[in-house]
Every structure is written in C-alpha cells, then in structure tokens.
N, C-alpha and C positions, 0 to 999 in steps of 0.2 A: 456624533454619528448616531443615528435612528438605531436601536437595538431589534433584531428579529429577533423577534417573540416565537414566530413558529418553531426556529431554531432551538430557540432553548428551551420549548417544549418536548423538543424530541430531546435533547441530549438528557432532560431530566428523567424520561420514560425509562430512556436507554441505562440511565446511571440505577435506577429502581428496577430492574429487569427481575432479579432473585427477590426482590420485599414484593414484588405482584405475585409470582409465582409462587411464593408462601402464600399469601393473603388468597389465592384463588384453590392453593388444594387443601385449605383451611377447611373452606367452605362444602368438601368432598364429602357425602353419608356414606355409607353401608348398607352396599347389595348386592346379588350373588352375581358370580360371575364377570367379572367387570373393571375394564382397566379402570374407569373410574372411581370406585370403591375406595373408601377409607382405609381399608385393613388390605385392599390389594399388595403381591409382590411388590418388594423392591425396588426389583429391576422395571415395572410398570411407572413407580413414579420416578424412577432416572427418565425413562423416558419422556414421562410425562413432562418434565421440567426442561430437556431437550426443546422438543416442540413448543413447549409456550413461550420460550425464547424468542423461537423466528416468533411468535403470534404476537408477542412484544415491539419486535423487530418488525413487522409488516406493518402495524397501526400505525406506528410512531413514521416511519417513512412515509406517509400519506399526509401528513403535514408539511414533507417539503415541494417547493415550486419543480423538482424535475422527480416526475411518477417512474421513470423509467425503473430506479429503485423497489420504489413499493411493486410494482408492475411482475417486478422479477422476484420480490420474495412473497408475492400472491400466490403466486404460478409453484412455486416452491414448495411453500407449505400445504397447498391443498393437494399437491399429488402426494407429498410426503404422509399426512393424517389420512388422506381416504386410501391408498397402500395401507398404510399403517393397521388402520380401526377395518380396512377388509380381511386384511390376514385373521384376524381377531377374533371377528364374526361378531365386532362391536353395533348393536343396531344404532342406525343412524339419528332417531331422538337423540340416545345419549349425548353424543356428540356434541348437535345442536344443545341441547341443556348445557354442557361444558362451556361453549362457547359465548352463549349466554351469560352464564354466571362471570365471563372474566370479561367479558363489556361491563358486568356493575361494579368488576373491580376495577377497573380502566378513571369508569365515570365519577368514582368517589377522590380516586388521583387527583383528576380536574378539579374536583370540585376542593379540593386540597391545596394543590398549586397557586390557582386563584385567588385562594385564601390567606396564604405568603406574599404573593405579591402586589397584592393590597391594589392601592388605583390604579398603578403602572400599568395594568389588564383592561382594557376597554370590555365595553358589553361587546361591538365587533368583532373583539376575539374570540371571546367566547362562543358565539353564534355561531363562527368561522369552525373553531374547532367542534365543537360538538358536532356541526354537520358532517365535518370530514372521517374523525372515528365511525360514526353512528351509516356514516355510508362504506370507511373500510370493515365493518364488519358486516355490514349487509353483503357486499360483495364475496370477503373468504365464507361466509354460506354458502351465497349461489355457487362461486368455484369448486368447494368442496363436495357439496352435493351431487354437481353434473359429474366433476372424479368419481365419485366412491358411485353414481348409477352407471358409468360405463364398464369400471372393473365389476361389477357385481354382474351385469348383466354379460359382459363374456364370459364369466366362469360359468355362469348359470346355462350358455348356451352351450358351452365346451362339456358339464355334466350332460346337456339332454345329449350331445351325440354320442356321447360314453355308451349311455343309457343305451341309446339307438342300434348301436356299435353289437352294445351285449343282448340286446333283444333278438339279434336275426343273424349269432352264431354260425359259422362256415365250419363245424370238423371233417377235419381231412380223415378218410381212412386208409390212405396208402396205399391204393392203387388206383388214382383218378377218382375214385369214388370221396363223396362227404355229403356228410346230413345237416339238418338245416332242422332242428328241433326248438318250434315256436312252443312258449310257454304265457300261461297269463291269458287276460283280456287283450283280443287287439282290435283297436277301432278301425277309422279310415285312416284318420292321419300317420298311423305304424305301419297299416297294411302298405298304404302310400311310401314308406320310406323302407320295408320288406323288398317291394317295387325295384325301386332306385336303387338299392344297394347290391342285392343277391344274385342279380345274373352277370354283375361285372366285380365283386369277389369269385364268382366261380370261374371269370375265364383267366383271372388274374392266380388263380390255384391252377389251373389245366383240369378243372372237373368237367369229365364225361358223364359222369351217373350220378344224380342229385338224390337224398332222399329226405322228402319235406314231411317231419312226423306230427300232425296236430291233435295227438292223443293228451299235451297240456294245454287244449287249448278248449275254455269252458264254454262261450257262445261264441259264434260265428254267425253274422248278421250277412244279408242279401249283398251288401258292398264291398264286404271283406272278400268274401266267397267270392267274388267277381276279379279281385285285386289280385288274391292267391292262382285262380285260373290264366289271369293276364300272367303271370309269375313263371307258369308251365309254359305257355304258350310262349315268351321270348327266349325262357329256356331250349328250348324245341326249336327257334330259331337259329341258336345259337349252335346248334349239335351238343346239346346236353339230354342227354336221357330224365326224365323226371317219374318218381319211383313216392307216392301216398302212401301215408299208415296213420293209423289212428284217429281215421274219419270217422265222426260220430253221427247217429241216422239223421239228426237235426241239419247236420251239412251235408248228408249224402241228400237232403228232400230238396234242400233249397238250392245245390249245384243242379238236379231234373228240373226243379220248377224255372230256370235261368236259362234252361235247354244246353248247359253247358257240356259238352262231347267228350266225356271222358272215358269214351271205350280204349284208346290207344293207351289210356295210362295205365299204368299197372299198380292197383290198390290192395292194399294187407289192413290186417286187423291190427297190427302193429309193429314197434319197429324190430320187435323181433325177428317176427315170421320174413317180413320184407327181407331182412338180414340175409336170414336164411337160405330164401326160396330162390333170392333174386341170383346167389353164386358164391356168398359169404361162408 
C-alpha cells in the first residue's frame, strides 16, 4: 500500500506543535509595549502559545485532500488573532512580522522532514508542499487582515459618533427648556451632523425653548453660519423657540452679509444674560 506522504506530514506538524511554538517565541526581541515582546506578561505568551496552536493546526490541514478542515480553522483563527491583537491595540505590521517569522519556522521543519526521510520524498512532494504552506499563509494574512480592518474600522466609526454624540449636547433644564452649547471648531461636515441630529433630540426631550450658545465657538465660516440658520429654521418649524448667545461680530457680519433674517430670534451676549432675560 502507497503511504500518504501528505498524511504523515501533517501528523508530524501536529505531533511538533509545542517544539514550533518554542522555536518561534525563541525568535521574539524586545520592545515597548507589546504582546510580542520578549519580556512580555505571562499571560501574553500563554496566549500566544494558544493561538499558534490553531496556526499549527491550520497550515498543517491544508495538506489534506478535504479543505473543508483547513477552511474552518482559517476562519477561526483569523477572527480569533484580529479580536485578539484589536483589543490590544496590537498594530497590524507586528502581527504580519509574527507571522512571518513562524512560516521560517514551518519552512526549516520541511526542510528537516525531508532530511529524515531520505529518497522516500520525491522532489513532487516537495513542490506540492511548499506550495501549499506558502499559499496557507498567504491566505491566514489576507483573512486576518480583512478581520482586524473591519473590527478596527467599526470601533473607529462607533468613536466618531460618540465624538458626534458629545459635540452637539442636548441639556435639559427642567422646564421644556435645554441648551445646546457648541464648543470647538466646527466645519461643514459637524455643522451637517449639528443639522441631523438636534432638532429630533429636541422633540425626542419635549424641548420648546432651545438655547444655542456659540460663545465656545472660535471661527464660524459662511457655511456653517448657513447650517446653524437652517438649525433655527427647522426648529421653528418644529414649534421650538430658538434663543442665540454668544455670537461673536465675525458671525453676526457674515449671518447680514447671507441676508439671513434674524430679527425674530432673540440674541444675548451670552448664556447668561439669555438665562436670565429670557424667564430663567
């Protein structure tokens, strides 16, 4: 009977799982921060030694004739490492460098194997297997990569709406009334999501009296000014009273020069006076 070779390349991988995973956090330096690190916790190289199990475990099932295996501890491990190294705030070179370094420990095995079992190995085989490792680690890149850019880029957009969230504050003061105190630079794209946001938190509060204070707010450009106007204006649609303070001459020239009609609203010097005057 014909011996498979693929066969007993994997079970040798598999029987060498813990002599790769020495052999590859051998190769670990020192540097700040970093589960890779030489002098990293403990608990970093328990895990480390976790995961390079499956990474063990995935190459070596890509030797056999049904992928379905490999397929499944592809899928595995890259959600498990790009989870893993996003929690982390592992940048993604490292990773790649890791990974790297344990395909040269993979490829020196072969060249090891080979070496034991003398002629029995065709050059076929060899051909055969090098392509296949050298394409399962091409592959746990690509998969790990596309994981670790989709978890990165929802946190990343879940911070901007945080961000968004806390730029264009709704306080209540307890009697229908809340203020709306913008601080900072706001471009278009803030002023735009100012827009979208603040006249349906206010009806979602039951606010009748709004009071928009832009006494933190340092330039005000002709579009902004245009966008904060729109701001009144649906307000005003909405049966919400809108109540200015802290318009500075720079925005009081460029709401004239826009012929924007602000005599119905009611403007203070700031949010005091407004507090005050308006019945506070």
């Amino acid at each position: 009977m014909t011996k498979n070779w693929n066969e007993t390349f994997y079970k040798a991988l598999m029987e060498n799982k813990t002599t790769l995973a020495d052999q590859w956090l051998k190769m670990r330096e020192k540097r700040s921060d970093s589960i890779y690190s030489a002098d990293a916790d403990q608990k970093y190289e328990l895990l480390l030694r976790e995961q390079n199990a499956l990474t063990t475990k995935t190459i070596a099932s890509s030797l056999l004739d049904d992928k379905k295996e490999y397929q499944a501890n592809l899928e595995q491990w890259a959600t498990m490492v790009a989870h893993s190294r996003a929690d982390l705030g592992t940048p993604i070179y490292e990773v790649l460098e890791a990974v790297h370094r344990f395909r040269e420990v993979i490829m020196v095995f072969l060249d090891s194997f080979v070496s034991e079992q003398g002629e029995a190995i065709t050059k076929q085989h060899i051909l055969k297997w090098n392509h296949s490792i050298h394409s399962a680690f091409d592959l746990l890149i690509q998969e790990f990569s596309k994981r670790y850019y989709l978890i990165t880029r929802d946190r990343m957009k879940a911070q901007h709406d945080l961000i968004t969230e806390l730029g264009a504050p709704i306080i209540p003061l307890g009697d229908a009334s809340a203020v709306l105190p913008l601080i900072g630079d706001i471009d278009t794209e803030r002023a735009k999501k100012i827009l979208d946001t603040v006249p349906g938190k206010c009806s979602e509060q039951k606010v009748d009296r709004l009071y928009i204070d832009l006494s933190g707010v340092p330039v005000v450009d002709t579009m902004v000014a245009q966008q904060i106007y729109s701001i009144i204006q649906v307000s005003s649609l909405l049966g919400i009273e809108t109540v200015l303070s802290g318009i500075k001459p720079e925005v009081a020239m460029t709401s004239v020069q826009l012929g924007m009609d602000l005599k119905g609203i009611r403007t203070f010097n700031t949010l005091q006076q407004a507090l005050q005057r308006v019945g506070r």
